[in-house]
C-alpha positions, -999 to 999 in steps of 0.1 A, spaced: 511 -574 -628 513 -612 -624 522 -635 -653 499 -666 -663 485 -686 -686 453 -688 -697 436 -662 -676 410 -652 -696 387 -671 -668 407 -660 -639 396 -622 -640 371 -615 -620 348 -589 -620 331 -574 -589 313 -544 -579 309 -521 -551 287 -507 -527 295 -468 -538 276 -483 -572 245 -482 -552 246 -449 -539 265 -413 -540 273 -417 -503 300 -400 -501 283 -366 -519 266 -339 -502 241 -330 -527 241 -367 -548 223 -388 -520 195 -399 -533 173 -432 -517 193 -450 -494 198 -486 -506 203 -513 -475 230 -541 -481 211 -566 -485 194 -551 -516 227 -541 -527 243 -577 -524 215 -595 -542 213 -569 -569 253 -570 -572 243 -609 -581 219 -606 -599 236 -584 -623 267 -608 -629 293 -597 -607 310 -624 -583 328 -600 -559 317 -569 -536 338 -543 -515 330 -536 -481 320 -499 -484 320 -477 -452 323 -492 -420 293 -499 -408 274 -505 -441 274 -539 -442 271 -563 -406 301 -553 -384 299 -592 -373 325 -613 -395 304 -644 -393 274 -631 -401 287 -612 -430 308 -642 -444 276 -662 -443 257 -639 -461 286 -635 -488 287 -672 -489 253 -687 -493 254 -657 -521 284 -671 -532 302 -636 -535 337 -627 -524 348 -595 -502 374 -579 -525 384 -552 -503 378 -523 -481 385 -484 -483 399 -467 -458 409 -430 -458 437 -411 -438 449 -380 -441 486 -392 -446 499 -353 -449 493 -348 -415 519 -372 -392 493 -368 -363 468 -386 -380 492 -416 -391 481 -435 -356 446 -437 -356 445 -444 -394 462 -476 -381 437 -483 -362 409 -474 -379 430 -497 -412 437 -525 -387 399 -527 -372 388 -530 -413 418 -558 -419 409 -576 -390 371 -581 -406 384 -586 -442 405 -614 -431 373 -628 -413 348 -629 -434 375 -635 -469 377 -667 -480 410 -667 -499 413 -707 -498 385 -710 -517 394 -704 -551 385 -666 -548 415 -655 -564 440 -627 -552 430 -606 -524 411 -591 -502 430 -559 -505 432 -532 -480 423 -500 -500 447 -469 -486 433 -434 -496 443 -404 -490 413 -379 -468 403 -369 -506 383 -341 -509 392 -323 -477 416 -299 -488 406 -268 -508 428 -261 -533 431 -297 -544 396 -301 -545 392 -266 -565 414 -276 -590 413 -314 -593 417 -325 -631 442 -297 -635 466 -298 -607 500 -278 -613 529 -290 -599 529 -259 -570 498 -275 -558 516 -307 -545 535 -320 -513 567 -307 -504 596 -330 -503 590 -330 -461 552 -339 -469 563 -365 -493 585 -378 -465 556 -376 -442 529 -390 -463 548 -422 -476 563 -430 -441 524 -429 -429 515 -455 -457 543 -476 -451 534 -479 -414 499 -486 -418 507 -512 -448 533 -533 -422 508 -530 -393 479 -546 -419 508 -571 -434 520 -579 -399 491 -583 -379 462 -600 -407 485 -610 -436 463 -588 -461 483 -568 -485 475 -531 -490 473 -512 -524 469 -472 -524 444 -458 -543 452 -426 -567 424 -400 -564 413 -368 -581 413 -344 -547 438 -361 -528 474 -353 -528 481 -383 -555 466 -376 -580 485 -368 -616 507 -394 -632 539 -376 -615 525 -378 -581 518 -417 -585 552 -422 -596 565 -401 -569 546 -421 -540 553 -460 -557 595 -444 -554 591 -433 -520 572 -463 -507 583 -499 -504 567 -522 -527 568 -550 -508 552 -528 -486 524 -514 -509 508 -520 -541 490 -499 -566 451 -502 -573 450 -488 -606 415 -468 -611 411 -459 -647 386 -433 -646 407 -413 -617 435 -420 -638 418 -403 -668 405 -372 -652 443 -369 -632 463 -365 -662 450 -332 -670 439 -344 -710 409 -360 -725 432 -385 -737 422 -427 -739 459 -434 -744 474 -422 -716 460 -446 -691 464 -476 -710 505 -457 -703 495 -458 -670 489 -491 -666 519 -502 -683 543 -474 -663 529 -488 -628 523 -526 -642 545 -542 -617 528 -524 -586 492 -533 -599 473 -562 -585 441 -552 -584 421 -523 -608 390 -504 -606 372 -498 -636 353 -461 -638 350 -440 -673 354 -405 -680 335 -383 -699 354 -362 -723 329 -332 -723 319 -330 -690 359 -331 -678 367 -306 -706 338 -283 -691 350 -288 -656 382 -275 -668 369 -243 -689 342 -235 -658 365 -244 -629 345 -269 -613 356 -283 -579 358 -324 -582 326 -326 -562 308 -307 -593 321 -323 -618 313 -356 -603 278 -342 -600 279 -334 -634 280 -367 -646 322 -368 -654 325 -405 -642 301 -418 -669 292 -457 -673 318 -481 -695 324 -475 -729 307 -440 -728 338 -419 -722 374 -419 -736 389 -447 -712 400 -473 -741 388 -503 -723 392 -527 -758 428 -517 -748 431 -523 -715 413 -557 -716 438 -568 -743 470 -556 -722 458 -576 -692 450 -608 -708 491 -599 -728 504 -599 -692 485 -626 -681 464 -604 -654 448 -630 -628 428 -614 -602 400 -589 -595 385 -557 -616 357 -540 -593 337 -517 -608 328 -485 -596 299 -459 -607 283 -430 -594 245 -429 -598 231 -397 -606 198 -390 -617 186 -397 -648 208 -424 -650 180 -450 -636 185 -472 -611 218 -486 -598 209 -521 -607 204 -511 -640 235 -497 -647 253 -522 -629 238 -547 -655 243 -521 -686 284 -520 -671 285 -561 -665 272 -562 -704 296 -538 -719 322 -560 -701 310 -592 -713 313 -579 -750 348 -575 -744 348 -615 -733 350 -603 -694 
């Protein structure tokens, strides 16, 4: 993580459009909220920063999109993209598909003015289509992971999509660690940032994955993540954990898509991610850049605005 002084004002806290919706979810999708709601909500609530969510969500026209981030005065953080990186066949059109997205971030960003680090290209893995690492996500056993040749595979993929994206728009890529992808656990992270360049490819560090991926109900062990990875992470995603629900998931065997619909990705400061902690190692390294929020809205936990504001307050009482 970068070094600087007096950063308490240069973190930045953004949200994302998977905050306003279970998208992704068969099952969670509840009423579908357009993105123009989502942006002024995202203001309203106090967050200066947005991701682009799937393509297609927000206006596929760069000027009309920067103008509506603009007059809003929001800036575009970043953009997911999944690829199965296992699978060397699908390394070329996940370079496409990563380069169409790079190509609109760098349009519609607006990194000279004063918008801080980023936008990022996001690099997932296809999470959540393979079986057994979906089954057993939160409790993965080493058996369940790549093979050296996959490993070989999957980080020559990444690297190739991350020079394409450097080369071609100048955005930098960070991977992003998921429960039911293939990097998941603390091992596997390591694994990936030794195999990969970092020049190349940074790390966005999501806490609540992080939690659930180490296999324990344990606050400790991710602020040890973020100090193991600290000089690959320039950007973080903030999600909590719930320690009961991802200690039931573990008894009853959930799959991750159950567990998520069980509420395990609760809202800030309700699970056993030690934010106070975080916070304070971020301002220690002198952290400048951007935290995006990200919460899955189930029922009974109101609207999304509303817990978009309750997250934005529990972060302002830690002086974010």
């Amino acid at each position: 993580m970068s070094h600087a002084t007096d950063n308490a004002e240069q973190i930045r806290i953004g949200n994302a459009p998977c905050s306003w919706g279970s998208l992704e979810f068969e099952g969670l999708k509840g009423e579908s909220i357009g993105w123009e709601q989502m942006l002024n909500e995202l203001q309203d609530t106090g967050y200066t920063g947005t991701e682009l969510g799937d393509w297609g969500y927000m206006p596929t026209d760069p000027i009309a999109l920067r103008s509506e981030l603009t007059w809003r005065q929001l800036a575009m953080v970043g953009a997911f993209v999944p690829v199965a990186l296992r699978d060397e066949a699908a390394h070329a059109q996940g370079e496409a598909d990563a380069l169409k997205v790079a190509h609109h971030l760098k349009a519609v960003s607006a990194r000279d003015e004063g918008t801080g680090a980023g936008p990022f290209l996001v690099l997932a893995d296809a999470n959540g289509t393979d079986p057994v690492r979906t089954l057993n996500a939160g409790r993965i056993k080493p058996e369940q992971g790549l093979t050296s040749a996959e490993w070989r595979i999957f980080a020559q993929g990444a690297e190739r999509i991350a020079r394409a994206v450097r080369e071609q728009t100048g955005i930098q890529t960070v991977f992003h660690h998921h429960c039911a992808g293939y990097v998941e656990t603390p091992e596997e992270i390591a694994r990936f940032l030794d195999l990969t360049d970092p020049d190349l490819l940074g790390l966005v560090f999501d806490t609540g994955h992080y939690a659930y991926g180490t296999g324990t109900n344990e606050g400790s062990a991710v602020l040890e993540g973020l100090d193991r990875f600290a000089s690959r992470i320039p950007y973080l995603h903030f999600k909590d954990c719930s320690p009961s629900i991802a200690s039931q998931a573990r008894e009853k065997g959930w799959d991750y898509f159950e567990a998520v619909g069980h509420g395990l990705f609760c809202e800030l400061g309700k699970g056993f991610v030690d934010f106070p902690a975080i916070v304070a190692r971020l301002r220690e390294r002198g952290y400048q850049g951007w935290i995006t929020v990200e919460q899955d809205i189930l029922p009974g936990m109101g609207t999304p605005k509303a817990s978009a504001q309750r997250n934005r307050d529990y972060l302002r009482s830690l002086g974010l």
